[in-house]
LODO-702799 format. One line per field, with one value per residue (C-alpha): residue number from 1; x, y, z; residue in one letter. Coordinates in nm, 3 decimals, padded with zeros to 5 digits, always signed. Example, Ala and Ser with C-alpha at 12.3 -4.5 7.8 and 13.67 -1.06 7.14 Angstrom:
2
resi c(1/2)
east c(+01.230/+01.367)
north c(-00.450/-00.106)
up c(+00.780/+00.714)
resn c(a/s)
This chain:
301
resi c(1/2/3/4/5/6/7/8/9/10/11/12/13/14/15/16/17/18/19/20/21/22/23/24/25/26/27/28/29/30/31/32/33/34/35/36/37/38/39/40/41/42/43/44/45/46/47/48/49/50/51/52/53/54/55/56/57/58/59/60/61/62/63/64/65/66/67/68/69/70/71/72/73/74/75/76/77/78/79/80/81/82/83/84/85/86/87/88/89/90/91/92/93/94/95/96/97/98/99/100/101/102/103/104/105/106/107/108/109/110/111/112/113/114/115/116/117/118/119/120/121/122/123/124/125/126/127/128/129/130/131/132/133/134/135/136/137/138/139/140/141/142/143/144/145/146/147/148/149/150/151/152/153/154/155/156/157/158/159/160/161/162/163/164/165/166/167/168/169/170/171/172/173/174/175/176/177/178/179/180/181/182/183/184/185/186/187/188/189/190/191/192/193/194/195/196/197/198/199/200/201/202/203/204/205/206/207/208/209/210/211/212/213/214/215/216/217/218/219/220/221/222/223/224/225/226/227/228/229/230/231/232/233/234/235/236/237/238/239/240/241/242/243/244/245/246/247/248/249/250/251/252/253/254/255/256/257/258/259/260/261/262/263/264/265/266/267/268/269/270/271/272/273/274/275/276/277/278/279/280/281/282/283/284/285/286/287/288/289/290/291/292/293/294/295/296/297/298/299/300/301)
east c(-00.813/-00.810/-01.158/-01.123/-01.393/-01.443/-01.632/-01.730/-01.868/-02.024/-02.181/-02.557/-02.814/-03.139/-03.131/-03.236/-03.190/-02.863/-02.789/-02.963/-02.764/-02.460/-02.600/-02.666/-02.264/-02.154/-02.387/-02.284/-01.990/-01.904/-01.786/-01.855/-02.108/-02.327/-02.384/-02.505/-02.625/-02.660/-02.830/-02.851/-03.035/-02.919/-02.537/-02.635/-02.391/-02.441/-02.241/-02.194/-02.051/-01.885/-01.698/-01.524/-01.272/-00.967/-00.988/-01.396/-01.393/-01.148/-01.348/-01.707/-01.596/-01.444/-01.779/-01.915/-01.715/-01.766/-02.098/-02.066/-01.885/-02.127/-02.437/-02.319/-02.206/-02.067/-02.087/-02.437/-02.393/-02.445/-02.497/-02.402/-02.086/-01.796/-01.642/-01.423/-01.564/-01.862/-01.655/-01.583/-01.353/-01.295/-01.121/-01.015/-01.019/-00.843/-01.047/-00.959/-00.596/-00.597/-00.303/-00.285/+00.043/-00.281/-00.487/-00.252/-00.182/-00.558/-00.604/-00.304/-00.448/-00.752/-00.583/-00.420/-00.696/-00.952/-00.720/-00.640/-00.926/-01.230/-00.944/-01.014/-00.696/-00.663/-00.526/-00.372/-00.456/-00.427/-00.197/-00.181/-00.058/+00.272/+00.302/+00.318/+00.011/-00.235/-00.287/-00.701/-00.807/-00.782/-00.504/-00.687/-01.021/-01.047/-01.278/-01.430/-01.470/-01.509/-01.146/-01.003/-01.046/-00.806/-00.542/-00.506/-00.088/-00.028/+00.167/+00.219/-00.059/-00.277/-00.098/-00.301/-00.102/-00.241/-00.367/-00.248/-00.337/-00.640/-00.997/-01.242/-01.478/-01.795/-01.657/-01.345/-01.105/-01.125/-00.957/-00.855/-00.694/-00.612/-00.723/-00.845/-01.181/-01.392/-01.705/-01.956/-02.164/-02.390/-02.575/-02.854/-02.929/-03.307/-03.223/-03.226/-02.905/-02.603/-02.408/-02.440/-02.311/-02.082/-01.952/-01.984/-01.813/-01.523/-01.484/-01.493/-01.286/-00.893/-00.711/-00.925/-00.782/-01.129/-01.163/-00.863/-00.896/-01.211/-01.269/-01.592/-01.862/-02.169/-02.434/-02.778/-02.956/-03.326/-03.466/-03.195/-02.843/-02.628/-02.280/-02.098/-01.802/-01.556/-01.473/-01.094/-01.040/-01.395/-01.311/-01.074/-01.326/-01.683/-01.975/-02.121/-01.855/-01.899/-02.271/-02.254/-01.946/-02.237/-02.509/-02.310/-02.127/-02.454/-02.653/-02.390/-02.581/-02.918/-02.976/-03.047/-02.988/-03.240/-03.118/-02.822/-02.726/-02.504/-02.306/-02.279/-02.167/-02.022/-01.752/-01.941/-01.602/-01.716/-02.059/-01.979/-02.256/-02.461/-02.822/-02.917/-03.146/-02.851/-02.756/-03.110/-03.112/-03.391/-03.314/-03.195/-02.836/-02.789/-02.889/-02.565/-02.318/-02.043/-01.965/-02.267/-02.345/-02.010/-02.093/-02.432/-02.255/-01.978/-01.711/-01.504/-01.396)
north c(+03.784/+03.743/+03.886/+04.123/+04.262/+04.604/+04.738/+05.128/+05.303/+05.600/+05.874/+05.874/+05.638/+05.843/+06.000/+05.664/+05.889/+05.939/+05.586/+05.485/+05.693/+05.546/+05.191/+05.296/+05.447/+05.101/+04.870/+05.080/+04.917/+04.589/+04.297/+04.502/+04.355/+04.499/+04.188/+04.402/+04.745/+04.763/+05.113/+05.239/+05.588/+05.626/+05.556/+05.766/+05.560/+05.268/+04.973/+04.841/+04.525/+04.454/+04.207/+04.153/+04.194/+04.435/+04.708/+04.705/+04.733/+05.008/+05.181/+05.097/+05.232/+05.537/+05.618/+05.558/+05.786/+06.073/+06.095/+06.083/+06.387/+06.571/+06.464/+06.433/+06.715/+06.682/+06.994/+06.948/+06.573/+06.383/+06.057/+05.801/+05.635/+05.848/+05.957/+06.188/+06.161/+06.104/+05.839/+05.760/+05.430/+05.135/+04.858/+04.547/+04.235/+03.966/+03.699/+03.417/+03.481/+03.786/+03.881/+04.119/+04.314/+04.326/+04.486/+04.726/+04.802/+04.906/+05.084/+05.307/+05.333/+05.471/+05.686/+05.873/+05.915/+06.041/+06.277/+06.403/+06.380/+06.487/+06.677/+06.406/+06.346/+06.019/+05.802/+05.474/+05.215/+04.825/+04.645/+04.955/+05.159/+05.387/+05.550/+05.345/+05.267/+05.278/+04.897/+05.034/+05.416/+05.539/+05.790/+05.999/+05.917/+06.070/+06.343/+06.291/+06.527/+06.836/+06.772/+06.682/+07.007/+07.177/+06.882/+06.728/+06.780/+06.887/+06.558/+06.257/+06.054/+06.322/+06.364/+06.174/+06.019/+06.124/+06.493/+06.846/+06.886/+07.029/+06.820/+06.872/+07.186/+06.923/+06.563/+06.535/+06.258/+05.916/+05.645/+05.385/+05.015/+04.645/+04.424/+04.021/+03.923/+04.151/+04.128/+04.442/+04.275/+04.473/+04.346/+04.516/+04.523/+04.502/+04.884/+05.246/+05.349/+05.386/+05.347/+04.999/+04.935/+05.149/+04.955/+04.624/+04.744/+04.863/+04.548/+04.272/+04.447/+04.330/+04.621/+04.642/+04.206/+04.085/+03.860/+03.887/+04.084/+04.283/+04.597/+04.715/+05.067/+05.164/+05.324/+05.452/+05.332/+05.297/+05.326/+05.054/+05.029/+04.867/+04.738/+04.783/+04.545/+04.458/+04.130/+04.142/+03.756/+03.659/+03.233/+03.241/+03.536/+03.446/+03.566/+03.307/+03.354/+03.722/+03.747/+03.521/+03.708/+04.049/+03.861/+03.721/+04.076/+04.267/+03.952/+04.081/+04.436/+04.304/+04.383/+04.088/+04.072/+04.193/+04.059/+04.138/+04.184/+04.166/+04.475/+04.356/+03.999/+03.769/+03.464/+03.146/+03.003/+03.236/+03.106/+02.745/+02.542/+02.798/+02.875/+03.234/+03.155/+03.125/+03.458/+03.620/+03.748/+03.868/+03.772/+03.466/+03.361/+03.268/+03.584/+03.736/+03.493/+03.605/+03.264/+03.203/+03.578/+03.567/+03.259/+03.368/+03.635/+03.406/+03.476/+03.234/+03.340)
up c(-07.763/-07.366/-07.150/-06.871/-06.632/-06.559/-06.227/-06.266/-05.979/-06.109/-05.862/-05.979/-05.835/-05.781/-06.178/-06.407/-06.772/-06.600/-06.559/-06.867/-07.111/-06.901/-07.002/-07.346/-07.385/-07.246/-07.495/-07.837/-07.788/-07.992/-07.799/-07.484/-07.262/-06.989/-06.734/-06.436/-06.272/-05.896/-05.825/-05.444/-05.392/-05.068/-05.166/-05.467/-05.653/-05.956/-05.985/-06.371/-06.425/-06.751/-06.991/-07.324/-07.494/-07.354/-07.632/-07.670/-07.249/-07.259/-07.506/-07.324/-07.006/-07.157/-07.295/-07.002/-06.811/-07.066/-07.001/-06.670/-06.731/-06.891/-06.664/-06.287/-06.133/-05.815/-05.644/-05.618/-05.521/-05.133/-05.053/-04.796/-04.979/-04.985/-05.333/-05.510/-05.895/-06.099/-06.252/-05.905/-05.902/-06.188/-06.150/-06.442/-06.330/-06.570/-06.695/-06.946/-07.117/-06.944/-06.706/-06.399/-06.637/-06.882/-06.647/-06.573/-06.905/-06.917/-06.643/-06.726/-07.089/-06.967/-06.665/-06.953/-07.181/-06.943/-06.825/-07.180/-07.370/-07.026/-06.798/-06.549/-06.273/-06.235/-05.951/-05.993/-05.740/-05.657/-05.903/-06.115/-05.839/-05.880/-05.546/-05.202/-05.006/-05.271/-05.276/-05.154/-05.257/-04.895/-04.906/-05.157/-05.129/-04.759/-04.692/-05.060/-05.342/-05.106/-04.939/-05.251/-05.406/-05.184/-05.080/-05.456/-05.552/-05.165/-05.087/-05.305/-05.219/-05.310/-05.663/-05.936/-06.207/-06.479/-06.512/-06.305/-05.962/-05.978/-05.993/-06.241/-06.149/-06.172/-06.220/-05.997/-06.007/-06.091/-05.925/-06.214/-06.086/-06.156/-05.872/-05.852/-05.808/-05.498/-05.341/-05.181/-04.989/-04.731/-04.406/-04.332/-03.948/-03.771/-03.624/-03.733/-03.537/-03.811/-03.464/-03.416/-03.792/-03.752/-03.386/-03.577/-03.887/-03.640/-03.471/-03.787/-04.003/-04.056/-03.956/-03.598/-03.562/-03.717/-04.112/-04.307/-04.634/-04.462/-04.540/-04.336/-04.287/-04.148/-04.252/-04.229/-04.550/-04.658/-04.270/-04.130/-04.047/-04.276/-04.262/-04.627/-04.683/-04.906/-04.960/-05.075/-05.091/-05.086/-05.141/-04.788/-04.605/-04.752/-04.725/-04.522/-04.271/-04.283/-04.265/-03.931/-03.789/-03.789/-03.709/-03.384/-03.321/-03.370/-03.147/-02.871/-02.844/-02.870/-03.304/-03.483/-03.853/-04.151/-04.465/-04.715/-05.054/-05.285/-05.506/-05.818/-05.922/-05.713/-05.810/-05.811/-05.597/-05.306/-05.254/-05.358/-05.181/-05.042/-05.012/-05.042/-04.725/-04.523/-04.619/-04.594/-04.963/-05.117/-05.435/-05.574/-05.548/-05.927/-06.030/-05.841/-05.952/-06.224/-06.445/-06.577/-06.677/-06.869/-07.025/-07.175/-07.341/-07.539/-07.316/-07.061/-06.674)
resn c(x/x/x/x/x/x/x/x/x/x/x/x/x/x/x/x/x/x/x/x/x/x/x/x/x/x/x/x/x/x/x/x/x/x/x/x/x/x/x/x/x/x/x/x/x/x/x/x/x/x/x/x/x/x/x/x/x/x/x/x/x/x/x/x/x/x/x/x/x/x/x/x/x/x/x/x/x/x/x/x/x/x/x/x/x/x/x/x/x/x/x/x/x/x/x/x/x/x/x/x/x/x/x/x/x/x/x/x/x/x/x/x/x/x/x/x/x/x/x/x/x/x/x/x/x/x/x/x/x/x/x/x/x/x/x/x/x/x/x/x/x/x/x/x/x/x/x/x/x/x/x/x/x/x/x/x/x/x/x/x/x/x/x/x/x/x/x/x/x/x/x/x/x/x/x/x/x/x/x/x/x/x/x/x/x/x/x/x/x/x/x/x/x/x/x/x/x/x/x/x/x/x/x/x/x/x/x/x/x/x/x/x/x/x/x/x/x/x/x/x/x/x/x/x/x/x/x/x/x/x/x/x/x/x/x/x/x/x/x/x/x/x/x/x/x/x/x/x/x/x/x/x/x/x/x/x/x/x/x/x/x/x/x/x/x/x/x/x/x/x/x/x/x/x/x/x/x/x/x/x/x/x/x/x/x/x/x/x/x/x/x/x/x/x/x/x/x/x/x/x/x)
């Protein structure tokens, strides 16, 4: 039986029962394994990492999800990252004698069942995506769970796949995909002005001519600014060369950088020779990187 990963970003990062009993749904599964949680209270959002086998992930994230359900409520939700769900977005990612067509396959599997069985519309995205430009949750994702309410089934990027076109009165929509290997990374900046990221993030991401496969924010988080990226091919754009791309942008207006961190697990491919010093982590590098992780568990990348 092939291995997939699984990447849930669920809307809760302040409540730690909530998490918790998210953890707990995830770990009651056989074969399912919980490598990594990434909570941020000023995103108010959790990123779980798992792996295993296709079936047991399916069935772990579903879990997941239904609690989710039952304990965020989104109505009476804010926080820095934008989303439209308490399930907010999960990718698969295909690991050994796993296929993308397999990880499409899942995410439609689950698409269907959450809307059935929680009344959860569901958006295809990535590889899994049905309708044109939803290669990256953009289209539907703008303006969040509060814009959603009223332009979800208007036009066709706003029509989910799975489920009617209305949200769910608490938990929203969930965006469900199949993508390759990604990596959040965030640089935290030595200044309190959001602006700055927010300049930075403007000028170093791909569509504005900066990295290829950048996607790029700003933010005000935890007393600092923060640029929030997206690594999309993080072995070509890595995060070496994307930490010293800020550092020199945000050098250019006087900021110099604080540290960074990673979201979640990274690819050991991506950060192949590197120190963490050199990327001003606070934590240590092995501790972020995927392979080994997967190995502990039994399983093979």
């Amino acid at each position: 039986m092939g291995w997939v990963e699984c990447v849930p970003n669920f809307s809760e990062g302040r409540d730690v029962s909530v998490i918790d009993a998210i953890a707990d749904a995830i770990s009651t599964v056989p074969h399912s394994h919980l490598l990594d949680i990434h909570r941020d209270t000023s995103h108010h959002r959790s990123v779980f990492t798992i792996a295993g086998e296709h079936r047991s992930v399916l069935e772990a994230v579903f879990q997941a999800a239904r609690v989710a359900v039952t304990r965020i409520d989104l109505t009476r939700h804010s926080g820095e990252h934008p989303r439209i769900g308490a399930t907010d977005v999960v990718p698969f990612v295909p690991l050994a004698n796993t296929t993308m067509k397999d990880c499409v396959a899942l995410a439609s599997a689950l698409g269907d069942r959450l809307a059935r069985e929680l009344g959860v519309p569901v958006f295809l995205y990535g590889q899994a995506a049905t309708t044109a430009g939803r290669n990256v949750p953009h289209a539907f994702r703008r303006g969040g769970f509060e814009q959603l309410v009223s332009t979800i089934g208007a036009t066709p990027a706003t029509t989910p796949d799975y489920g009617g076109p209305r949200v769910h009165p608490t938990a929203g929509a969930t965006a469900v995909g199949a993508r390759t290997f990604l990596v959040a990374f965030n640089v935290f900046l030595d200044t309190n002005d959001a602006g700055v990221a927010r300049d930075v993030a403007g000028r170093i991401r791909t569509p504005a001519g900066g990295l290829p496969d950048l996607q790029a924010k700003g933010f005000h988080v935890a007393g600092r600014a923060q640029v929030s990226m997206n690594l999309l091919d993080p072995v070509t754009t890595t995060p070496v060369a994307v930490f010293e791309t800020v550092q020199r942008e945000a050098e250019r207006v006087g900021v110099a950088v604080s540290h960074s961190e990673f979201v979640g697990l990274v690819p050991e491919a991506a950060v192949d020779g590197v120190d963490g010093s050199a990327l001003r982590l606070r934590t240590r590098l092995a501790d972020h990187l995927l392979e080994p992780k997967i190995r502990d568990v039994g399983g093979r990348v």
